[in-house]
C-alpha positions as CSV (number, residue, x, y, z in Angstrom):
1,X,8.0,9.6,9.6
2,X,6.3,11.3,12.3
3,X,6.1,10.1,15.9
4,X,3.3,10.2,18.3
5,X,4.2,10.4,21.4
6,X,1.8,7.8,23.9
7,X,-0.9,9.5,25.7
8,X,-0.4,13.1,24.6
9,X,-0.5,15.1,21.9
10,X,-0.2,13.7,17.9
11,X,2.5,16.9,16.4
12,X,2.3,17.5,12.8
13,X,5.3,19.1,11.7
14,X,4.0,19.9,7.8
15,X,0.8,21.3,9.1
16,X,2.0,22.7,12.2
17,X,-0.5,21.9,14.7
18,X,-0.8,19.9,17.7
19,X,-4.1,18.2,18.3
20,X,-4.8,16.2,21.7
21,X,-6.3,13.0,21.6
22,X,-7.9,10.5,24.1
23,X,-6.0,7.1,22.7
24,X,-3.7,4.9,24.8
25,X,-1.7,4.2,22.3
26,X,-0.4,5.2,18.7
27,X,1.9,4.6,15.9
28,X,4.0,6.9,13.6
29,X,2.5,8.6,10.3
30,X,2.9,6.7,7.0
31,X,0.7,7.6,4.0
32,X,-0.8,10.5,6.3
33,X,-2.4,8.2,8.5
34,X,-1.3,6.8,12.1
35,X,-2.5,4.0,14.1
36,X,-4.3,4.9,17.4
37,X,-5.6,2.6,20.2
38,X,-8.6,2.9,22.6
39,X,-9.8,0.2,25.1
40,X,-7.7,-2.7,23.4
41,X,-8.6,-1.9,19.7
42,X,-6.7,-0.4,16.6
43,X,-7.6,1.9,14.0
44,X,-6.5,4.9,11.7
45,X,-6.4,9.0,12.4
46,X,-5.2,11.1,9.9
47,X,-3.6,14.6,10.7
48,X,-6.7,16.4,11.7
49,X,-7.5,14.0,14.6
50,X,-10.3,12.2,12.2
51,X,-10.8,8.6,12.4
52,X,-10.8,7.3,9.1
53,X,-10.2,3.5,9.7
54,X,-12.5,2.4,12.9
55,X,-11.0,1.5,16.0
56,X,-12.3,-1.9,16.0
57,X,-9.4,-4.4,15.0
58,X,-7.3,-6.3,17.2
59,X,-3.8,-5.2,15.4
60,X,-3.2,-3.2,13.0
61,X,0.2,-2.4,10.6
62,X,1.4,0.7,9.0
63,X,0.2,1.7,5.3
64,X,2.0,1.2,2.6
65,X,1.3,1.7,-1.4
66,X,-2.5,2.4,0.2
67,X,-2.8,-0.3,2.4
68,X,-2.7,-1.6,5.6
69,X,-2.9,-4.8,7.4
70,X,-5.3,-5.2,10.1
71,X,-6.2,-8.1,12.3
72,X,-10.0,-9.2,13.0
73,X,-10.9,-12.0,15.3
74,X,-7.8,-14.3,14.5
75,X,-7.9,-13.3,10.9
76,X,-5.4,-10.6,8.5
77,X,-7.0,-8.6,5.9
78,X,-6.1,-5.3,4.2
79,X,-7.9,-2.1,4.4
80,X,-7.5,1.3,2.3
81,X,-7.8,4.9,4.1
82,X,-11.7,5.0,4.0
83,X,-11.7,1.7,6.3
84,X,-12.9,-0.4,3.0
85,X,-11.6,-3.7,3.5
86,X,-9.8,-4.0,0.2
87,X,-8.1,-8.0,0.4
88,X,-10.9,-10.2,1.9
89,X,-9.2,-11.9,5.9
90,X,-7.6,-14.9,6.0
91,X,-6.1,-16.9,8.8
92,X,-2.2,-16.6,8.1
93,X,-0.1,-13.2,8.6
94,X,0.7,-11.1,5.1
95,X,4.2,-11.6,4.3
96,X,7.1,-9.0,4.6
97,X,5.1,-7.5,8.0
């Protein structure tokens, strides 16, 4: 996995590049895709800097097998990498998170 560090610079190791980034907070990689925050909401980057899952949910969880939990207005659902919401919300939290 590969660590952000908060308020600075996203470092990608396998492509070599440092990109700066206006978030005020963020997540590790997983799946090529790390969790950012701006103004109190979560969404996805990917390597490049590009947001491919809007910053618009209220939590969000690391992907796994293509997935990722994300929390919207009291409710968990599961998105893909496009931002698709691929498992439909529901009020409880997913299991094993």
């Amino acid at each position: 996995m590969e660590l952000i560090w908060k308020k600075t610079y996203v470092r990608s190791i396998a492509e070599r590049r440092i990109i700066l980034f206006l978030y005020d907070e963020s997540i590790f990689f997983a799946e090529g895709l790390a969790s950012v925050s701006q103004q109190g909401k979560w969404g996805f980057i990917n390597k490049t800097g590009k947001v491919l899952v809007p910053v618009e949910y209220e939590t969000t969880l690391h992907f796994e097998d293509g997935l990722a939990a994300v929390k919207l207005n009291n409710e968990w659902g599961f998105v893909n990498n496009t931002g698709k919401v691929a498992i439909p919300f529901f009020r409880s939290k997913p299991p094993n998170y």
